[in-house]
N, C-alpha and C positions, 0 to 999 in steps of 0.2 A: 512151669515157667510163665503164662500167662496168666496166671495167679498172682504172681510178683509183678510180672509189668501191668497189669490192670490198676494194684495197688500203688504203684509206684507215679502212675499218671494222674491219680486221684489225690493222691498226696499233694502234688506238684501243680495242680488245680486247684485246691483250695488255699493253697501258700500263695497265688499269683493274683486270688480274685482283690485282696484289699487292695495293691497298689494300683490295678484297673480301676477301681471303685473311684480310689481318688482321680485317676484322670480323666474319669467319665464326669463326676460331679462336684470336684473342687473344693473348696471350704461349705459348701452345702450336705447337711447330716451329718456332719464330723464332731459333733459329743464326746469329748473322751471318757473311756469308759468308768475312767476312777471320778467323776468332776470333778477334777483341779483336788483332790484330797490327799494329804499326805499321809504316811506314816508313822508309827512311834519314832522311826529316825529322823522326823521332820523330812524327809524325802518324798517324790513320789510316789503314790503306791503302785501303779502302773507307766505312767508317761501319757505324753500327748500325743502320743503319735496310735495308742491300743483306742479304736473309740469303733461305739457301738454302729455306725456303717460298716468299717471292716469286719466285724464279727456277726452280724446278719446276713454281708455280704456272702462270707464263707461256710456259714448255715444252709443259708438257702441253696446256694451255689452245690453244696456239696451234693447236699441231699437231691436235686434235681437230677444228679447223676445215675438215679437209682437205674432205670431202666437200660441206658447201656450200659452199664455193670455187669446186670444181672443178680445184684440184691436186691434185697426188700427195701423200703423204704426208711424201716425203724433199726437196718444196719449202716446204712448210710449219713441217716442222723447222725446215730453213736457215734460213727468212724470221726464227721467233723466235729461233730462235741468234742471229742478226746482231742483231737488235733488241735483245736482252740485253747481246750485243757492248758495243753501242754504249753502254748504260746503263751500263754495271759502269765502262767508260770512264772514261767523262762524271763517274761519282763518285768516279774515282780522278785526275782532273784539279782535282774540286773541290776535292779534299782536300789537292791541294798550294796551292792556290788561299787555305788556312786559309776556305775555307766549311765551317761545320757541317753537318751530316748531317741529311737533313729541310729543310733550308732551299734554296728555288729560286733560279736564275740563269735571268733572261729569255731567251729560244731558245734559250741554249747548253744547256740542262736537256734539251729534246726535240730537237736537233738531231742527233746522233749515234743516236738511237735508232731515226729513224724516215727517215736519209739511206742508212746504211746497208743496210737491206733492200729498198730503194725501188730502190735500183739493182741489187743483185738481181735483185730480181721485176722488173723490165723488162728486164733482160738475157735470162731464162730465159724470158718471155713475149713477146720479142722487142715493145717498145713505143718511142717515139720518144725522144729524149734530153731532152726537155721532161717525159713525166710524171714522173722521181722527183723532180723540182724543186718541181713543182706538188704533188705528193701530199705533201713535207715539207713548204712554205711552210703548207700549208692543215691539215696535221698539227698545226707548233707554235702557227697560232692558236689553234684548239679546243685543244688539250693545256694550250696556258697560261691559257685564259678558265676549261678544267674547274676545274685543280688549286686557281686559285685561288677556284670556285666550291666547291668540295669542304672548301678549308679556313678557308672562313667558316663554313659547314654543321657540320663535324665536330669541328675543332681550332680554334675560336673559341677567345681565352683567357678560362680562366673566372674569374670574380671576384675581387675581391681578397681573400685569405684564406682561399679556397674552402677546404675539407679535401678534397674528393673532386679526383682527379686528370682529365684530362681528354681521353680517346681515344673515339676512333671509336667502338668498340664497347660502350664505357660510353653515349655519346649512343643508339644504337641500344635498348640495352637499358632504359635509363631512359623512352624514347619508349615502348616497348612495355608496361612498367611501370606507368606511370604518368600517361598519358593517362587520361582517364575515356571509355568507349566508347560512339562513337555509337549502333551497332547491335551488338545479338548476336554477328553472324557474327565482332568484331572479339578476341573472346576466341581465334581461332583462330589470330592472330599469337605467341599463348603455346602450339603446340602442341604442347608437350610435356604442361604443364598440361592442357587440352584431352582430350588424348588416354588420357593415365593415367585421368584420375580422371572425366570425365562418362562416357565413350567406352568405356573396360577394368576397369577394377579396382570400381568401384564396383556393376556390375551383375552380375560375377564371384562379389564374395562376398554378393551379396543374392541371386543363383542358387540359390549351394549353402547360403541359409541363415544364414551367419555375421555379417551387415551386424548387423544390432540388437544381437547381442551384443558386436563389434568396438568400436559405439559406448558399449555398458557398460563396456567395459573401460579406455578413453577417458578417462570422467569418475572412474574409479577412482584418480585421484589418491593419491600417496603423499608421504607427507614424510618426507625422506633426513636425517640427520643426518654428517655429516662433520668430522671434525678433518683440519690441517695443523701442523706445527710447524715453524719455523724459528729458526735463533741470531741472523740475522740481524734479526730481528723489533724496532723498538722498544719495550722496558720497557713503555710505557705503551699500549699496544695489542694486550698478553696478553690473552686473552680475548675480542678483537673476533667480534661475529657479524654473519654479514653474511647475508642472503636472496638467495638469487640464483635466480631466475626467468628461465627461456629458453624460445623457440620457443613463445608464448602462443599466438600463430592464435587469436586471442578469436571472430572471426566464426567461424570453426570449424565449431563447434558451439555450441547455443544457449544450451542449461545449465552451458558451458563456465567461464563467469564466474563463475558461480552456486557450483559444486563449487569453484574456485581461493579464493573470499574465503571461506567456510567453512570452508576448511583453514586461513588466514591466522589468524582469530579466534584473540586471545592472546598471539600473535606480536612480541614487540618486538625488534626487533635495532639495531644501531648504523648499519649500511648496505643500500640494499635494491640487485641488481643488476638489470638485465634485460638477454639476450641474444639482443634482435634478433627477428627476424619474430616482428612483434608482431598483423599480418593474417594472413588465411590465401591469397587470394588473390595471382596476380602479377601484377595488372594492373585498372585500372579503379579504380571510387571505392575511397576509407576510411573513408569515412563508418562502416561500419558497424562497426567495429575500434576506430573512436574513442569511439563511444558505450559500447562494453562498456568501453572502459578509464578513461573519465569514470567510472566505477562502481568498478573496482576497484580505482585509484588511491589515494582516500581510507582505504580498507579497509587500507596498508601503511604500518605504524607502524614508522617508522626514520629514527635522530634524526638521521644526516647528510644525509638525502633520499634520491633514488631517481638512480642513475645507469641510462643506457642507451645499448647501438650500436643500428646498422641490421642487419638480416639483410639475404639476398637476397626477401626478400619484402616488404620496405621499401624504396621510395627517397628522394632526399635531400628531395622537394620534401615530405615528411612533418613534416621534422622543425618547423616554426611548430608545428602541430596539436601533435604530440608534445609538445613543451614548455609550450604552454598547455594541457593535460592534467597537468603538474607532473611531470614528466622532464628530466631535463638530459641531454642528447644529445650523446656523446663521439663524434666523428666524423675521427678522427686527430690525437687532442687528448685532453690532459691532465687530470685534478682532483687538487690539495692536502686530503687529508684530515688534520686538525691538532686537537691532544690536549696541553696541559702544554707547548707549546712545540716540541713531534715532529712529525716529517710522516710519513702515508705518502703514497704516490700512486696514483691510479687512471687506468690508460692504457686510451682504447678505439680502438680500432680500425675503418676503414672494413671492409664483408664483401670475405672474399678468397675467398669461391666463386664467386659469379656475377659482381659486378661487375668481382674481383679489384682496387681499388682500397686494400686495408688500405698502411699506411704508417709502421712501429716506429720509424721514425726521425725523420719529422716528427712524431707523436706525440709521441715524448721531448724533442723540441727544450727542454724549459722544465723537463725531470727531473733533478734531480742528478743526479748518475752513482749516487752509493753509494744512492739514497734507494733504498729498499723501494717495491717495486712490484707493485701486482696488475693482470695487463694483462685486458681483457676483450673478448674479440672473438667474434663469433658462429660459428663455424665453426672446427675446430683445425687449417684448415689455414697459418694464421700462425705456428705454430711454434715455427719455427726464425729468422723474425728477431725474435721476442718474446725469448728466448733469446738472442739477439745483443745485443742493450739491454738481460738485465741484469735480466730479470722474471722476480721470485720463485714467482707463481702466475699462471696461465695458467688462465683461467675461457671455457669455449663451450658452443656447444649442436651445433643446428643437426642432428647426425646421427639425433636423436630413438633415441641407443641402437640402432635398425634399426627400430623401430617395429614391425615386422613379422620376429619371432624365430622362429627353431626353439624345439622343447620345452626344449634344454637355456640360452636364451637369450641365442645366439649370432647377429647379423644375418644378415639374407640379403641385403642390400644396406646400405650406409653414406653410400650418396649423399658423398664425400667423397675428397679427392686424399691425404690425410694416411694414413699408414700404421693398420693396422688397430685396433693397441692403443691407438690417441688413442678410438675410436670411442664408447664408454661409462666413466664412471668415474675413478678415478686412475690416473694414467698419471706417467711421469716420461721427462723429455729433457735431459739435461746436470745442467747446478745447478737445472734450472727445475721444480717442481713441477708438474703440470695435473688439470683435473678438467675432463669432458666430459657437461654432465646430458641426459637422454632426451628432457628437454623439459616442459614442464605441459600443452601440447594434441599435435595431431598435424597432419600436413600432407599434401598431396594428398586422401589419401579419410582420414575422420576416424576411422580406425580404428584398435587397437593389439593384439597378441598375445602372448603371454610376453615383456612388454617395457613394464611400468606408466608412467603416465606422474610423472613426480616435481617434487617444491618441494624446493631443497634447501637446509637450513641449514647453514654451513659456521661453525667455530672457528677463531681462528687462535692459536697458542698460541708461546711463547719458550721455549726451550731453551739451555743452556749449550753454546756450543761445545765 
C-alpha cells in the first residue's frame, strides 16, 4: 500500500509542476514545444499551451524526487519521461481530435500520463498487476476533480468587457496586490518590496548618512519642457500641451503632494496624462494614495480632463476610487480627443511589467487605422506592439530614469525588460516617437540621486512633410 501511495504522489507532482512553472515565471521560457508547427491535418502538432518549461519543469521536478522515494535516480527519470510520454501523446491525439489546446477530455486527458509510468514502476518494483490499474483509476479522479478545481480558482472567465486578461499569475499577483492585510507579517508575501526597502536599502543610506538628503532630493521636483513634431499631426492640434505626470507614489512621501501641486500653479494645458503607480506601496489599503490625490486632482487645470493607466503598483480593483477621484482609466482602451471636427486618440495600455497584461490591439479595436495616436502605458516595455498599431508617441514612466544614478547620470539599475535607451528621455523605435519621464515621486525607498524627479510638459507641434 505504500508503494501505491508513494506512486500516486509522484504522479500527482509532476502533473502539478507546469501549471506552477507558469505562475512562477509567466510568459518567460514558454517555447512551445511543437514551434507553432502543424501537421499533415494543417492542425497543431502539439498546441501552445505543451512547451518545453513545462516539460523540463516536470523532468527535473521528478527526478529530484529520487531520494524521498527511495529510488534510484535513473528510475525516477524514467518514471517522468513516460509520464511526459504520455502527456505530449495525449496532446497530439487531441489535436487531431480538432480539441483546442488548454481545453480537457474527461480521463482520456490523464489517462496516458499516469498508465504509462504505473506500469513501469510496478514492473521495476516488482508489484502485482492490479496496482498500475488502481494508481491510474485513483490518479484520473484526483487529476480531473484538481484541474477542474484549479480552473474555477485561476481561469474563471472574467467579465464581460474585462480589459485586463485573465491567467494564473495575474490572479496570484493581484491577490497579493491588493488584498488589504490582516496582519503585518502579510506584507512579506511582496518580498521583494519587503526586502529592498524596510529590510536593505533604507537603513543602508540612513547608516552612511544620505537618507535626509535622498529625501531632499526627492521633493526637488523639476519641470521638463519637451517638443515633438510630427507631419502626420492634424492642423488643428499644432500646439497641443499636454501634462504628463508618471510614477506619483503620492503615499511616498508626505510633502510629496505638497512640492507636485506647487510646481502645477499656472499650469494650463489642453490634456493632463498620468502614468500609472499612483501609490507607492504593492500591496494592502489605498486609502492613503487616494486622499493625497483627492487633493491634487483639483490643483490640474486641463481642458480635455485627465487621462490615466495602472502601473504595477496599481491594480485594477482601484480603478472605482480612481475615477471618483476625476481620472478616466484607460485600461486597454481607447479616448477620441476632438478639435473643429479632428480626432486625435489616446490609447492606454494595461502594465506590461508586472502584470504583463498590456494589450495594443484590443486597445486600438475602435482606432482608425490612419488616426494619430498617442499611446500611453506605464512602463516602455510595450514598445514594439505600440509600434505595430501605428502610434505616433509613446508616453511611460515607470523606470524613474534609475532613480539612483551615477555622477554622470547614467542608472544603475532600470528595473525594466525594454532595452536600455527607452530608459529616460526621448527615445525613437521605427516611425514611433517615445519619451520615458523619471517620474514625479520615487519608489521602494523615497530616495533620488543625480536623477531629479520631473513634471513634464510636452508640445506637440505639425510639420510639412
Amino acid at each position: 500500500m505504500n508503494d501505491l501511495f508513494t506512486i500516486l504522489l509522484f504522479l500527482l507532482w509532476v502533473n502539478t509542476l507546469p501549471p506552477l512553472a507558469t505562475m512562477a515565471c509567466n510568459k518567460r521560457w514558454d517555447r512551445p514545444l511543437d514551434n507553432g508547427i502543424s501537421w499533415l491535418d494543417g492542425r497543431p502538432l502539439l498546441g501552445s499551451h505543451k512547451t518545453l518549461r513545462g516539460l523540463l519543469t516536470s523532468l527535473l521536478g521528478g527526478t529530484a524526487l529520487f531520494p524521498l522515494l527511495g529510488w534510484s535516480w535513473q528510475i525516477a527519470l524514467t518514471a517522468s519521461v513516460l509520464a511526459m510520454a504520455g502527456d505530449l501523446f495525449s496532446s497530439f491525439l487531441k489535436r487531431r481530435g480538432h480539441v483546442s489546446s488548454g481545453h480537457d477530455v474527461l480521463i482520456f486527458d490523464h489517462l496516458l500520463e499516469s498508465l504509462l509510468p504505473s506500469l513501469y514502476l510496478a514492473f521495476v518494483l516488482k508489484m502485482s498487476w492490479w496496482h498500475p490499474l488502481a494508481v491510474t483509476s485513483t490518479f484520473i479522479i484526483l487529476a480531473s476533480y484538481g484541474a477542474r478545481l484549479w480552473q474555477a480558482m485561476i481561469f474563471r472567465p472574467a467579465e464581460k468587457n474585462s480589459p485586463r486578461l485573465v491567467r494564473s499569475p495575474v490572479r496570484w499577483r493581484e491577490w497579493r496586490a491588493c488584498h488589504p492585510p490582516l496582519a503585518r507579517w502579510q506584507a512579506m508575501l511582496n518580498l521583494t518590496s519587503f526586502l529592498s526597502n524596510q529590510m536593505l536599502l533604507a537603513p543602508f543610506f540612513k547608516v552612511i548618512g544620505l537618507y535626509e538628503h535622498g529625501i531632499k532630493n526627492t521633493l526637488d521636483i523639476k519641470i521638463i519642457h519637451q517638443q515633438f513634431t510630427f507631419p502626420d499631426l492634424p492642423a488643428v492640434f499644432d500646439g497641443l500641451q499636454i501634462l504628463f505626470l508618471s510614477d506619483l507614489h503620492l503615499d511616498g512621501v508626505e510633502e510629496l503632494t505638497d512640492a507636485i501641486i506647487q510646481r502645477l500653479t499656472d499650469i494650463e494645458v489642453d490634456i493632463c496624462l498620468i502614468g500609472g503607480d499612483i501609490r507607492m506601496e504593492t500591496y494592502g489599503s489605498i486609502a492613503p494614495c487616494l486622499r493625497h490625490l483627492r487633493r491634487l486632482v483639483p490643483q490640474i487645470n486641463s481642458q480635455h480632463g485627465i487621462f490615466a493607466v495602472l502601473g504595477n503598483h496599481d491594480c485594477i480593483e482601484m480603478i472605482p476610487d480612481l475615477e471618483d477621484c476625476g481620472l478616466t482609466m484607460l485600461v486597454n482602451d481607447s479616448w477620441p480627443i476632438e478639435k473643429d471636427g479632428k480626432q486625435l486618440w489616446l490609447v492606454g495600455l494595461d502594465d506590461p511589467h508586472y502584470y504583463m497584461v498590456d494589450n495594443a490591439k484590443k486597445a486600438c479595436r475602435e482606432v482608425p487605422e490612419d488616426a494619430f495616436k498617442i499611446c500611453l502605458v506605464h512602463s516602455p516595455e510595450a514598445y514594439r506592439s505600440a509600434a505595430a498599431q501605428g502610434s505616433n508617441l509613446y508616453l511611460c514612466g515607470h523606470t524613474h530614469g534609475g532613480q539612483i544614478c551615477l555622477p554622470n547620470g547614467q542608472p544603475v539599475l532600470t528595473n525594466s525588460r525594454a532595452p536600455r535607451y527607452t530608459a529616460q528621455g526621448c527615445w525613437q523605435y521605427q516611425n514611433m516617437q517615445g519619451y520615458t519621464s523619471r517620474g514625479a515621486g520615487a519608489s521602494s525607498i523615497p530616495l533620488r540621486f543625480n536623477c531629479p524627479a520631473e513634471i513634464t510638459l510636452i508640445t506637440l507641434n505639425k510639420t510639412e512633410r
